[in-house]
Each structure stands twice: as C-alpha cells, then as structure tokens.
DSSP file (Angstrom, degrees, kcal/mol; ACC not computed):
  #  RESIDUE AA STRUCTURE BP1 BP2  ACC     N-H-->O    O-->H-N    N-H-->O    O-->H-N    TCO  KAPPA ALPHA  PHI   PSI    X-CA   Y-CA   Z-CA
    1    1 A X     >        0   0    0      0, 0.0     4,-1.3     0, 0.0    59,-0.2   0.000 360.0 360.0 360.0 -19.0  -64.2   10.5  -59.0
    2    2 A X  H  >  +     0   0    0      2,-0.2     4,-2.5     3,-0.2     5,-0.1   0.797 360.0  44.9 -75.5 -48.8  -62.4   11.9  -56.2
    3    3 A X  H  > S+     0   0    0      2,-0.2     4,-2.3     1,-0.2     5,-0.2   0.938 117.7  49.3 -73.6 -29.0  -58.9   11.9  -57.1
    4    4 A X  H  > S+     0   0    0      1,-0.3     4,-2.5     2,-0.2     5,-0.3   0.894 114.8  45.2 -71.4 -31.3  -60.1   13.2  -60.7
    5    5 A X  H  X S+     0   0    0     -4,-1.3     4,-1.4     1,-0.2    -1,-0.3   0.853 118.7  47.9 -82.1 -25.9  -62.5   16.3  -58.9
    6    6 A X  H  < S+     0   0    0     -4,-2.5    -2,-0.2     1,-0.2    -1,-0.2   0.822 109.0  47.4-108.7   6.3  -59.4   17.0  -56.6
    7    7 A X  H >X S+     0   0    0     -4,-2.3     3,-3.0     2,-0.2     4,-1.5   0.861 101.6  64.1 -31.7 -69.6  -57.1   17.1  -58.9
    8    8 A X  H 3< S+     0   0    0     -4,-2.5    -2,-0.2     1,-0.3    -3,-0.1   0.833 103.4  55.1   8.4 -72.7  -59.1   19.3  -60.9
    9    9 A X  T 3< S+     0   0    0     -4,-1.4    -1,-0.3    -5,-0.3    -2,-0.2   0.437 115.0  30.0 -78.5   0.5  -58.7   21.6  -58.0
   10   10 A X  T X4 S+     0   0    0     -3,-3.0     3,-0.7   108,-0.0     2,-0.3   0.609  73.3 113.6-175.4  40.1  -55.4   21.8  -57.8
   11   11 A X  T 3< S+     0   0    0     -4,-1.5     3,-0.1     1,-0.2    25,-0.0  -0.508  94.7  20.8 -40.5 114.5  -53.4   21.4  -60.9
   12   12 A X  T 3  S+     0   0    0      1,-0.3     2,-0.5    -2,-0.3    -1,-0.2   0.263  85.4 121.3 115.7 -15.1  -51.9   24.6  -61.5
   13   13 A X    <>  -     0   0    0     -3,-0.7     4,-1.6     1,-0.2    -1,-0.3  -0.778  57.4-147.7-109.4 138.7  -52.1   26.0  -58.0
   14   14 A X  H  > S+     0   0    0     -2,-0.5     4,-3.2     2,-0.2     5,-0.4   0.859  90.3  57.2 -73.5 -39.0  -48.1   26.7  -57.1
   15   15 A X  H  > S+     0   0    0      2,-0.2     4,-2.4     1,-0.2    -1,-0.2   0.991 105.0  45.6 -57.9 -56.7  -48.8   25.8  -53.1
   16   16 A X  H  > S+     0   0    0      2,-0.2     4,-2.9     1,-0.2    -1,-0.2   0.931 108.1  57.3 -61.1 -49.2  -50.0   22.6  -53.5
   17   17 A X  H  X S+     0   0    0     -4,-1.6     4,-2.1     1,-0.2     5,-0.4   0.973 114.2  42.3 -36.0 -79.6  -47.1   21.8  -56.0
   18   18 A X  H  X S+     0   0    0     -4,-3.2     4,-2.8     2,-0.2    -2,-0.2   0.913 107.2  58.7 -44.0 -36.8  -44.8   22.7  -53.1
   19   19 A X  H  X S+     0   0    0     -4,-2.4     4,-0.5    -5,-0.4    -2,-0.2   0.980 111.2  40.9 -70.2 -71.4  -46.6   21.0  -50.5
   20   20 A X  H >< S+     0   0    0     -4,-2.9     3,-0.7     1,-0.2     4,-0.3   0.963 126.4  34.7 -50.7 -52.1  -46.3   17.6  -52.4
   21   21 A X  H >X S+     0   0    0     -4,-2.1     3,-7.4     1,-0.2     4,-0.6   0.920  94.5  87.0 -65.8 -24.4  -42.6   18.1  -53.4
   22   22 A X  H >< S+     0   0    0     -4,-2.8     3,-0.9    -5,-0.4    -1,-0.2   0.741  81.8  61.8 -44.8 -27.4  -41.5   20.0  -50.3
   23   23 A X  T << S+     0   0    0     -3,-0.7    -1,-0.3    -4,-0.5    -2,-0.1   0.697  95.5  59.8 -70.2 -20.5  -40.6   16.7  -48.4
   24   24 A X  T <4 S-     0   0    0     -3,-7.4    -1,-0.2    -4,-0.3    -2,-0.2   0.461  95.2-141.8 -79.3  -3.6  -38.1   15.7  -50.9
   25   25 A X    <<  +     0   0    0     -3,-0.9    -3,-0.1    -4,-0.6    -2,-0.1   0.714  39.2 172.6  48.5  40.9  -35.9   18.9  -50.3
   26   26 A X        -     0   0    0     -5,-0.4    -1,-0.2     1,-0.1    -2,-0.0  -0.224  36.5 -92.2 -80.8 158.5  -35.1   19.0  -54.0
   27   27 A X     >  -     0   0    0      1,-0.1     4,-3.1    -3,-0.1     5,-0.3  -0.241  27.9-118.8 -87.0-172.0  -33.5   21.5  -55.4
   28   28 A X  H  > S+     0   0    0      2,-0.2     4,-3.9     1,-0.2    -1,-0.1   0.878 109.6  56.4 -70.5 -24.9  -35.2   24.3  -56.8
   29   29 A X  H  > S+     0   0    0      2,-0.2     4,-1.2     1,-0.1    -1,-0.2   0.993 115.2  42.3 -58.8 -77.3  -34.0   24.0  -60.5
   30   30 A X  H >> S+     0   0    0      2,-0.2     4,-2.1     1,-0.2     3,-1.3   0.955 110.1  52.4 -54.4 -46.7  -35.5   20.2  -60.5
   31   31 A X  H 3X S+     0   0    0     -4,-3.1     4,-2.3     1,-0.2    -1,-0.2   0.967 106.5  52.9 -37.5 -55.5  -38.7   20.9  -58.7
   32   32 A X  H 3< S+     0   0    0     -4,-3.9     4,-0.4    -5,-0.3    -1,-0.2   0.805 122.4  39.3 -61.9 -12.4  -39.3   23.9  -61.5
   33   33 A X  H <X S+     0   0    0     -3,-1.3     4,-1.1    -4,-1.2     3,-0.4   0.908 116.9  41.9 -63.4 -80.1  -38.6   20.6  -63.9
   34   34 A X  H  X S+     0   0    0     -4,-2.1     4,-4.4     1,-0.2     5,-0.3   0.774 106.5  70.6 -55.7 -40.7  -40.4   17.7  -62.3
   35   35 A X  H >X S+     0   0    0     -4,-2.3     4,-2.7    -5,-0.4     3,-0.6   0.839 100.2  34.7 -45.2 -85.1  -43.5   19.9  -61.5
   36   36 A X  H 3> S+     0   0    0     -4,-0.4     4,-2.1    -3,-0.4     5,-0.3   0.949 121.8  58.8 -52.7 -48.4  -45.5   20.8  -65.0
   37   37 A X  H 3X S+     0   0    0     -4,-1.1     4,-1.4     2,-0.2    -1,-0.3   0.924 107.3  38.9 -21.1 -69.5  -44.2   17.1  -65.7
   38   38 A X  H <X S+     0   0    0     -4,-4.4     4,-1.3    -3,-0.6     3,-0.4   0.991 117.3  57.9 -48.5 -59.8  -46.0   15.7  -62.8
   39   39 A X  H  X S+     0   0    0     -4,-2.7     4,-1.3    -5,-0.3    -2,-0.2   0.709 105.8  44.2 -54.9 -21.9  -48.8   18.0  -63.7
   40   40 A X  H  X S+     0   0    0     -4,-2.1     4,-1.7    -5,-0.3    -1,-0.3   0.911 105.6  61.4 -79.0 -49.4  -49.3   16.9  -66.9
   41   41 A X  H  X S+     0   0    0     -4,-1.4     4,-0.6    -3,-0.4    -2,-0.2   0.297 103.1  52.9 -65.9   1.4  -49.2   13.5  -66.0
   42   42 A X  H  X S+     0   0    0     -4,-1.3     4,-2.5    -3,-0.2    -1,-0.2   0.665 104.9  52.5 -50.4 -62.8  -52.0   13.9  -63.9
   43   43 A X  H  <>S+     0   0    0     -4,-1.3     5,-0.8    -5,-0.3     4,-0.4   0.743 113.7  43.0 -33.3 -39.4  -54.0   15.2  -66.2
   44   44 A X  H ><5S+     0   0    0     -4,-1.7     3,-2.0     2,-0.2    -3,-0.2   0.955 117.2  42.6 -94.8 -47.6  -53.4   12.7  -68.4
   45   45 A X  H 3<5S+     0   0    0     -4,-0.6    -1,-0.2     1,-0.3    -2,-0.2   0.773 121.0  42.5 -55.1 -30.6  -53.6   10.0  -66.2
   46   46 A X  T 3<5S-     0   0    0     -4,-2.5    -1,-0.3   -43,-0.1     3,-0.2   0.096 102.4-124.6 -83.5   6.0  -56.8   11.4  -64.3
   47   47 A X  T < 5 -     0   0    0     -3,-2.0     2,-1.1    -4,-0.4    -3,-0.2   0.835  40.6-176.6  28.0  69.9  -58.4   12.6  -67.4
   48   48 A X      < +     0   0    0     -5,-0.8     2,-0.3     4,-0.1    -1,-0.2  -0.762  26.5 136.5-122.3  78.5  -58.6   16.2  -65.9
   49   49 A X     >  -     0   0    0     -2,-1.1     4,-2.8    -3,-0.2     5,-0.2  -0.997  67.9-115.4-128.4 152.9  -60.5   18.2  -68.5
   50   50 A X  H  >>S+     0   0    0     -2,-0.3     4,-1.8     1,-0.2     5,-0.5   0.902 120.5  60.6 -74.7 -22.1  -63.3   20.6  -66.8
   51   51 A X  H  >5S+     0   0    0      1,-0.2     4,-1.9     2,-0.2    -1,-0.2   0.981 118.9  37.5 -47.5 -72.0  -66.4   18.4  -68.7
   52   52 A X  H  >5S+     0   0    0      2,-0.2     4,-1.7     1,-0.2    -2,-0.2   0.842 109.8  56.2  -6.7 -73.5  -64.5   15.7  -66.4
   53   53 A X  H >X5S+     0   0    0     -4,-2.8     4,-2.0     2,-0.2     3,-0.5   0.937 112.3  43.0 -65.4 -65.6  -63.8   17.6  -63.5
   54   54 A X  H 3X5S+     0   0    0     -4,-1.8     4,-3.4     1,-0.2     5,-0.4   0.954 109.1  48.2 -43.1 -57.4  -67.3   18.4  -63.0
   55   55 A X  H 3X<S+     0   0    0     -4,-1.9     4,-2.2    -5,-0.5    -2,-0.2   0.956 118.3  53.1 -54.3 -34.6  -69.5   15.1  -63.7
   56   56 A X  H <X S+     0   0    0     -4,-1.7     4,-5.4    -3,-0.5    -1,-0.3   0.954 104.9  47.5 -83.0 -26.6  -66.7   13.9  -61.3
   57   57 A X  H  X S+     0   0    0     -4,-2.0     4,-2.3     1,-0.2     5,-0.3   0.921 111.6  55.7 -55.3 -41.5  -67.5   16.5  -58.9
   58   58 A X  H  X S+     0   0    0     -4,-3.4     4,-2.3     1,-0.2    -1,-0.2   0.922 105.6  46.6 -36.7 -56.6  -71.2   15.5  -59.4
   59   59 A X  H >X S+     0   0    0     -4,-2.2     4,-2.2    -5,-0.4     3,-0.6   1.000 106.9  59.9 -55.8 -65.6  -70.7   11.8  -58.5
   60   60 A X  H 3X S+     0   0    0     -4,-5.4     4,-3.4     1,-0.3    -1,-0.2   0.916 111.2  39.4 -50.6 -23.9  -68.6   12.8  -55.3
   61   61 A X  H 3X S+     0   0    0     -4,-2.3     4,-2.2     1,-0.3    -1,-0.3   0.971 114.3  51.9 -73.1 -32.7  -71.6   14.9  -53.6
   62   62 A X  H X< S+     0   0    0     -4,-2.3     3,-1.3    -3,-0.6    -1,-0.3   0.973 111.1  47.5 -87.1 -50.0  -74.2   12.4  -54.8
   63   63 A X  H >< S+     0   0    0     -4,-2.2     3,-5.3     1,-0.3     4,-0.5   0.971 118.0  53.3 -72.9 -61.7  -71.6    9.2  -52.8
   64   64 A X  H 3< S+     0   0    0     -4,-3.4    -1,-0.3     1,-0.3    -2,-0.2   0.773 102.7  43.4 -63.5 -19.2  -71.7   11.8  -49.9
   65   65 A X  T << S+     0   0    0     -4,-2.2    -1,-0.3    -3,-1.3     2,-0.3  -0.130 110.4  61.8-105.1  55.1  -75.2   12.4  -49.5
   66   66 A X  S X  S+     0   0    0     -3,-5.3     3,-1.2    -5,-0.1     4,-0.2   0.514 109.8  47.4 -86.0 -91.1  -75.5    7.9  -49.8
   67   67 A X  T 3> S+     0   0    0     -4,-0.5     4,-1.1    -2,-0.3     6,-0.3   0.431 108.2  51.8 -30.4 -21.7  -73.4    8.4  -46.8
   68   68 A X  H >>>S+     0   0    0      1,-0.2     3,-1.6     2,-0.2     4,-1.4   0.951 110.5  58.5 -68.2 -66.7  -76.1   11.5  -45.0
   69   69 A X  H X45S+     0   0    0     -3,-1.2     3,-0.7     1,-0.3    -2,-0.2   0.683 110.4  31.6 -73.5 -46.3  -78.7    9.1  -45.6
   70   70 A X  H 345S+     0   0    0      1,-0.2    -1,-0.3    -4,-0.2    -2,-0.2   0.767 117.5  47.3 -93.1   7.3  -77.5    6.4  -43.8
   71   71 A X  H X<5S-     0   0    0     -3,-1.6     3,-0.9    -4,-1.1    -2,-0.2   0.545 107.7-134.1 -87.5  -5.9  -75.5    7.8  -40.6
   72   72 A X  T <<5 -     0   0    0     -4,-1.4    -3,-0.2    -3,-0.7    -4,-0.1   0.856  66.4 -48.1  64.0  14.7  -79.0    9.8  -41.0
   73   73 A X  T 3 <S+     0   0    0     -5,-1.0     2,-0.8    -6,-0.3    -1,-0.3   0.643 115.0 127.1  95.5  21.0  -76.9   13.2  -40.5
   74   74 A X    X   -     0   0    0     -3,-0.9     3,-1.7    -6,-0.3    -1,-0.2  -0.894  47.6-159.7-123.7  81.3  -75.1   11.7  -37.4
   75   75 A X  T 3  S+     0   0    0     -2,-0.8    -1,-0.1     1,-0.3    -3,-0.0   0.415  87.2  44.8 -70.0   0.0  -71.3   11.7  -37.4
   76   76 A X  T 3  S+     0   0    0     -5,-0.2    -1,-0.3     2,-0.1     2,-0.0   0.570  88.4 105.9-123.2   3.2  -70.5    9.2  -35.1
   77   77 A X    <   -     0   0    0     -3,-1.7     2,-0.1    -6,-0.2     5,-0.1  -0.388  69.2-119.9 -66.8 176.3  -72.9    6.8  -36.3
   78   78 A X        -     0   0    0      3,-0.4     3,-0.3    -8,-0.1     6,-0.1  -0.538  10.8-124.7-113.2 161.1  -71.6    3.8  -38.2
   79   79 A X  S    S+     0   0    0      1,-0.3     2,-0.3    -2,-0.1     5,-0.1   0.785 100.3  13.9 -78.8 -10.1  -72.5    2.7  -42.1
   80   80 A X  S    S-     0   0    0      3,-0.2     2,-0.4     0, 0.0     3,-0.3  -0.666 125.7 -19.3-139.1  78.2  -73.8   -1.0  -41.0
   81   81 A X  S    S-     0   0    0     -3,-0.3    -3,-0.4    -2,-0.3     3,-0.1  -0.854  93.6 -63.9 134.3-144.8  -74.4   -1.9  -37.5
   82   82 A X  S    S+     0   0    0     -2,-0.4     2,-0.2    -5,-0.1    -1,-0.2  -0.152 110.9  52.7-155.0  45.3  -73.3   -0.2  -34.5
   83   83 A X  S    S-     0   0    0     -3,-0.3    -3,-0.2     0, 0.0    -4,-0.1  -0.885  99.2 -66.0-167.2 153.7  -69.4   -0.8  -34.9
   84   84 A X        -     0   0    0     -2,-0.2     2,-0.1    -6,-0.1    -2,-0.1  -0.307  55.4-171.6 -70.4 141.4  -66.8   -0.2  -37.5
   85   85 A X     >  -     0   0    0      1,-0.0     4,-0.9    -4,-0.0    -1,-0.1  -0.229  49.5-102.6-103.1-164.5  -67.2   -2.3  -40.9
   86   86 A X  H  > S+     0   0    0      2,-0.2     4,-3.1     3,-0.1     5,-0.2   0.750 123.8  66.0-100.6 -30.5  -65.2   -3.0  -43.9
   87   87 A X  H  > S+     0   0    0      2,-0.2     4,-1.9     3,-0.2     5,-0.4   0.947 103.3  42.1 -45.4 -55.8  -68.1   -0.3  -45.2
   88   88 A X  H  > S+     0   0    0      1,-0.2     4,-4.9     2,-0.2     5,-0.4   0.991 112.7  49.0 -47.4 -77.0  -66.8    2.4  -43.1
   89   89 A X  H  X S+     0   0    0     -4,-0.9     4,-1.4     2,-0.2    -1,-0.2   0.851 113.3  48.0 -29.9 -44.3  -63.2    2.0  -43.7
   90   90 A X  H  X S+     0   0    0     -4,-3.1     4,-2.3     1,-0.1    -2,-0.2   0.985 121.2  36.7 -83.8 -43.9  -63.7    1.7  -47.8
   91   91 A X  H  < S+     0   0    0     -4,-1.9    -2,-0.2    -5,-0.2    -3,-0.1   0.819 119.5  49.9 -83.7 -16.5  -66.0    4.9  -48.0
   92   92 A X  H >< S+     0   0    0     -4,-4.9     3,-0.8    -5,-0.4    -1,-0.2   0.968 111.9  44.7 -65.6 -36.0  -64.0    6.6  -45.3
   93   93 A X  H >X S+     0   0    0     -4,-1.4     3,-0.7    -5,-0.4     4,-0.6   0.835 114.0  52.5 -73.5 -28.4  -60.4    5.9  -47.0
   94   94 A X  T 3< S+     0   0    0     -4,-2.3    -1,-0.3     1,-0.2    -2,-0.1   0.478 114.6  44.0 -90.7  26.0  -62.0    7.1  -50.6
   95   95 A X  T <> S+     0   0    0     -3,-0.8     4,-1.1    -5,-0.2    -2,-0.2   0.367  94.5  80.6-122.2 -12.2  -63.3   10.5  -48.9
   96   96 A X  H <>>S+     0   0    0     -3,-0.7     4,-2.4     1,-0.2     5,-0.5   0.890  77.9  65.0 -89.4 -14.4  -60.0   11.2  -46.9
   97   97 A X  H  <5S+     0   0    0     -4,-0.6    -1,-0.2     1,-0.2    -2,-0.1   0.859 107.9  47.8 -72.2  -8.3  -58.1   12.7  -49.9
   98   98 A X  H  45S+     0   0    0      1,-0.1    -1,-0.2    -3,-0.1    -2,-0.2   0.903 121.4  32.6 -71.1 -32.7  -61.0   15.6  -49.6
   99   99 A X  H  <5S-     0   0    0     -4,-1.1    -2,-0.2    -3,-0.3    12,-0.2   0.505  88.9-142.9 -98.5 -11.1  -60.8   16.1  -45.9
  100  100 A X  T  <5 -     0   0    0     -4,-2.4     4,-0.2     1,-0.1     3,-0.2   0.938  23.1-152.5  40.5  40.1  -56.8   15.4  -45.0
  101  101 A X    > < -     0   0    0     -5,-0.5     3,-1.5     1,-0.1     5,-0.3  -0.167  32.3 -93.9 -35.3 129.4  -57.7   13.6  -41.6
  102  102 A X  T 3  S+     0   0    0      1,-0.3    -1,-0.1     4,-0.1     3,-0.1  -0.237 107.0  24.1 -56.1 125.3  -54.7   14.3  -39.5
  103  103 A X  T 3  S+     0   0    0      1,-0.4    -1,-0.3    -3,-0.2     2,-0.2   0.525  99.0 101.3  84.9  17.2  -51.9   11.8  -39.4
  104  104 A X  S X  S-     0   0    0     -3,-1.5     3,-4.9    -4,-0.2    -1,-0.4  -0.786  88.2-102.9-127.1 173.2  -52.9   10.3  -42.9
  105  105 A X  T 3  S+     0   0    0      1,-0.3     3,-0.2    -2,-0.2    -3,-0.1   0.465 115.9  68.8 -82.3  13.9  -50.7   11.3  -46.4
  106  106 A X  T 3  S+     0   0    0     -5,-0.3    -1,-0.3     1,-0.2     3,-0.1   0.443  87.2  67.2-105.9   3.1  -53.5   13.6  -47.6
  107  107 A X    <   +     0   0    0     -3,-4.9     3,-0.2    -6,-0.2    -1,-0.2  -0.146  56.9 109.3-118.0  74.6  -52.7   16.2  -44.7
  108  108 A X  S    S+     0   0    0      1,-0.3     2,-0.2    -3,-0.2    -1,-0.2   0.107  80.8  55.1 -99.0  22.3  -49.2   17.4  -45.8
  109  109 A X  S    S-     0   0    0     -3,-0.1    -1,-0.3    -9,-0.1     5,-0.1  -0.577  90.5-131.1-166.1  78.0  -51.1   20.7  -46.6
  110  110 A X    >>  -     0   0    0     -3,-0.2     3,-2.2    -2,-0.2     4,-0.9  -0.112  26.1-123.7 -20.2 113.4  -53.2   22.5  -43.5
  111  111 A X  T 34 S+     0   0    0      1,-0.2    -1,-0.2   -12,-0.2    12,-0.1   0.460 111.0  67.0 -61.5  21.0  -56.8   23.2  -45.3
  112  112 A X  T 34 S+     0   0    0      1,-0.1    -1,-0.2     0, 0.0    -2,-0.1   0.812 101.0  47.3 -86.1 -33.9  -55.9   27.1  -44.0
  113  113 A X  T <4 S+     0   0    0     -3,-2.2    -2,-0.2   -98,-0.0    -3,-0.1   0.534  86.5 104.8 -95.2 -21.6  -53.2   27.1  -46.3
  114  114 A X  S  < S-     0   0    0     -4,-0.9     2,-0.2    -5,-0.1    -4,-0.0  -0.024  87.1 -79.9 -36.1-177.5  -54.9   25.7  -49.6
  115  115 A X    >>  -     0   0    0      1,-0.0     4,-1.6  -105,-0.0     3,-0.8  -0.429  45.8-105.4 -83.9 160.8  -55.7   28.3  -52.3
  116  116 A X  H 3> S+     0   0    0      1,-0.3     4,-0.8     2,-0.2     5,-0.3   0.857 117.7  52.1 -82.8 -35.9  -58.6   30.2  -51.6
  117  117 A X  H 34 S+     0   0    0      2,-0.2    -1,-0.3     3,-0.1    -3,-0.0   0.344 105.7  49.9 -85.0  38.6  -60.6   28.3  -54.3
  118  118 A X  H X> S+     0   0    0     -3,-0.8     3,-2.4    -2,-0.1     4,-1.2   0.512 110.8  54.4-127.7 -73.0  -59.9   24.7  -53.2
  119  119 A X  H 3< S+     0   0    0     -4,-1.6    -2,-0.2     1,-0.3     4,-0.2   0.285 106.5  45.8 -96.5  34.1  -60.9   25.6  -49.9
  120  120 A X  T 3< S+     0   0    0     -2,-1.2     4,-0.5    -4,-0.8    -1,-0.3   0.501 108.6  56.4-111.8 -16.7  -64.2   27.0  -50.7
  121  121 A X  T <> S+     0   0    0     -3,-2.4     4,-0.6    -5,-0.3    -2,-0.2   0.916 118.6  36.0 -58.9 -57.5  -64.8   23.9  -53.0
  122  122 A X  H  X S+     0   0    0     -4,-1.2     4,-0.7     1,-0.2     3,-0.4   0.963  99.1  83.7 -75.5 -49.9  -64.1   21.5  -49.4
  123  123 A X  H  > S+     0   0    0      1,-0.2     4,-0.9    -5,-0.2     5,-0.3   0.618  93.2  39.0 -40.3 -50.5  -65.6   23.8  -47.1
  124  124 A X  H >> S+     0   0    0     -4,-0.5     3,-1.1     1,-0.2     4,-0.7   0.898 111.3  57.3 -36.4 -65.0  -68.9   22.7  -47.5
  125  125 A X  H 3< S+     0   0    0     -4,-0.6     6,-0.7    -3,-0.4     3,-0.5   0.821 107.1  49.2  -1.9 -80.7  -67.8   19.3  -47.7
  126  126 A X  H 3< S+     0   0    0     -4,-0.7    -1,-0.2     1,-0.3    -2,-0.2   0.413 109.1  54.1 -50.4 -13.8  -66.2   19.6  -44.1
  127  127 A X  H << S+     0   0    0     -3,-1.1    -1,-0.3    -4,-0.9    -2,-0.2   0.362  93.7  98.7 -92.7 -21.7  -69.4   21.2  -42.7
  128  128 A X  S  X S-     0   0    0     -4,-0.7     4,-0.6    -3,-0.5    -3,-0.1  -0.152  82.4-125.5 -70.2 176.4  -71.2   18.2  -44.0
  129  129 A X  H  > S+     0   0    0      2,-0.2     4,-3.0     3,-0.1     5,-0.3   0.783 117.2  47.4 -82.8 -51.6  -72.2   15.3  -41.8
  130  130 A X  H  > S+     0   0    0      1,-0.2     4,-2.0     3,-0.2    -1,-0.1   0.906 110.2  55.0 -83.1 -10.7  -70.4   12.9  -44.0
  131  131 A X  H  > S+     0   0    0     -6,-0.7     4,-2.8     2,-0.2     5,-0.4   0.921 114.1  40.7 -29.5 -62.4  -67.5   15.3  -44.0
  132  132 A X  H  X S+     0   0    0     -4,-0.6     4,-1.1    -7,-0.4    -2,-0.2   0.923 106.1  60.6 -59.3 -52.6  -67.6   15.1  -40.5
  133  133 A X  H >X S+     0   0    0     -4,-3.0     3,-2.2     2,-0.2     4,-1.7   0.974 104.0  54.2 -20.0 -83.3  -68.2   11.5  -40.5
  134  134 A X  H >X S+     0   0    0     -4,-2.0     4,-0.8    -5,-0.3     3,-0.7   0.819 109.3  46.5 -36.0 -58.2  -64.7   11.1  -42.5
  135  135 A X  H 3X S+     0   0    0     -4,-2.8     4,-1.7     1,-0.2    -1,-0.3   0.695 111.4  52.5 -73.8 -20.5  -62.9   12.9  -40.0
  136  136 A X  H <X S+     0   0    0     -3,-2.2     4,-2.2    -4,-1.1     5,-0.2   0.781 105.3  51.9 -73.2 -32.5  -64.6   10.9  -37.1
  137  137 A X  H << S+     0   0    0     -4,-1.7     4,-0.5    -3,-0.7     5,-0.4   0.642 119.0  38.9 -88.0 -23.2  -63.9    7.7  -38.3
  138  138 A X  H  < S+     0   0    0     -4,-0.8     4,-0.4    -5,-0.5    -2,-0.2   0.950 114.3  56.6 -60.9 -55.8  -60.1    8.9  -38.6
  139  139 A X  H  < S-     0   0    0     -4,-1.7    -2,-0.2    -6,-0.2    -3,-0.1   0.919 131.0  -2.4 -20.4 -91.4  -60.6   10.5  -35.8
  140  140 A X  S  < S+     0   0    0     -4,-2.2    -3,-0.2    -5,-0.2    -2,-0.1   0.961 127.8  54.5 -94.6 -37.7  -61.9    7.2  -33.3
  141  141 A X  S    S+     0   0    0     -4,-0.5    -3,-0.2    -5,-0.2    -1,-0.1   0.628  83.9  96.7-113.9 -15.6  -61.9    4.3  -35.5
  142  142 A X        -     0   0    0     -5,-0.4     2,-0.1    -4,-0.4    -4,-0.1  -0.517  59.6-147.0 -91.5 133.7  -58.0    4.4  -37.0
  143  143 A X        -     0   0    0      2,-0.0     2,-0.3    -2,-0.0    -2,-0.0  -0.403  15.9-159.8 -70.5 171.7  -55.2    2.1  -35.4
  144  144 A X              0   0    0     -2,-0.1    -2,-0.0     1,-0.0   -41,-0.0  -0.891 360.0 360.0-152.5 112.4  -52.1    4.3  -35.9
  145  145 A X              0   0    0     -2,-0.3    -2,-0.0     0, 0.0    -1,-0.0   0.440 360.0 360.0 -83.6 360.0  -49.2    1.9  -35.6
C-alpha cells in the first residue's frame, strides 16, 4: 500500500524522475527514453490507477494510526517492550519510503524539493507521532555499517 500510494504521488512529476535517474549520469537523450518507460512500468506493476491510489492511501493512515495507538503518541517509545524488536524494524522499514530517513535509499530527494503536492500529502504524515516514530527509529535504533 505504500509503494502503490507513493507512487501515485509521483508518477508524472519531472523532479522525482530526475532524482531517481540523476545518479546514473545518463545522458539526456536516454533518460527522456528510459523515463515514461519506467513510468509505465510502475504503473503497471503497482497497479497505479486513482480508485487504487486512494484505498491504498486509506490503508497507509489506518497502519499509521495502529502504530499512534501503541507508542500511545510517543516517538521514542517502542512497538513491543521497552527495546527495539523485529516489530519496529518491519513497520519502520515499510514507512521509510514516506519519510526518506536520512542515510537510507528513499532520501535521494530532500522533502523541500518534492513537488508541492507530494509534500503536502507527507507533511502531515511527518508531523505525525508515527511519522516521527519512523524517523526516530532511523534516527537511534539503525546500525549504519
């Protein structure tokens, strides 16, 4: 539901398209290829139609307020206990392509720099407690090797 709602959000948008290819240095004639290519095949593979795109959007808020309710609004509490679990780690890692925790492959694109409608979709999100959560458990709990 995640990748399909943020996909959703940003299919189509020309920044984000650079921002994923820009690391490959290609040139510009093959980006303007491989791009509506990729994009399509995202779509298809994500089933990215907006009847889609919504219900998926649905799902993610409802997973995030599981997560309010039991950190209990609390961004450094934990989902189980009072240390990181294999719980924390799976709902953090399916949450980070919304937030782009820093040093992981979902922040190749500063949220300043989005389009203005993907980052008025996340803001809220990032204001949440389980927003905040995500980024805290990136944040304190991730080795970085």
């Amino acid at each position: 539901y995640v990748r399909r709602w943020m996909y959703g959000l940003v299919l189509g948008q020309a920044a984000v398209m650079d921002a994923m290819f820009d690391p490959f240095h290609l040139p510009k004639f093959i980006k303007s290829l491989l791009v509506p290519i990729t994009e399509r095949g995202i779509a298809q593979l994500y089933g990215i139609r907006p009847d889609k795109v919504a219900a998926a959007g649905e799902k993610v808020l409802e997973g995030l307020a599981l997560i309010e309710r039991h950190i209990k609004g609390d961004a450094d509490r934990y989902l189980v206990g009072d240390k990181l679990t294999l719980a924390d780690i799976a709902a953090a890692s399916l949450y980070a392509p919304l937030l782009a925790p820093p040093g992981t492959p979902w922040d190749m694109m500063p949220f300043e720099q989005q389009p203005e409608s993907v980052q008025q979709a996340l803001q809220p999100i990032r204001d949440s407690a389980a927003g905040q959560w995500v980024l805290r458990r990136y944040q304190k709990d991730r080795v970085r090797l």
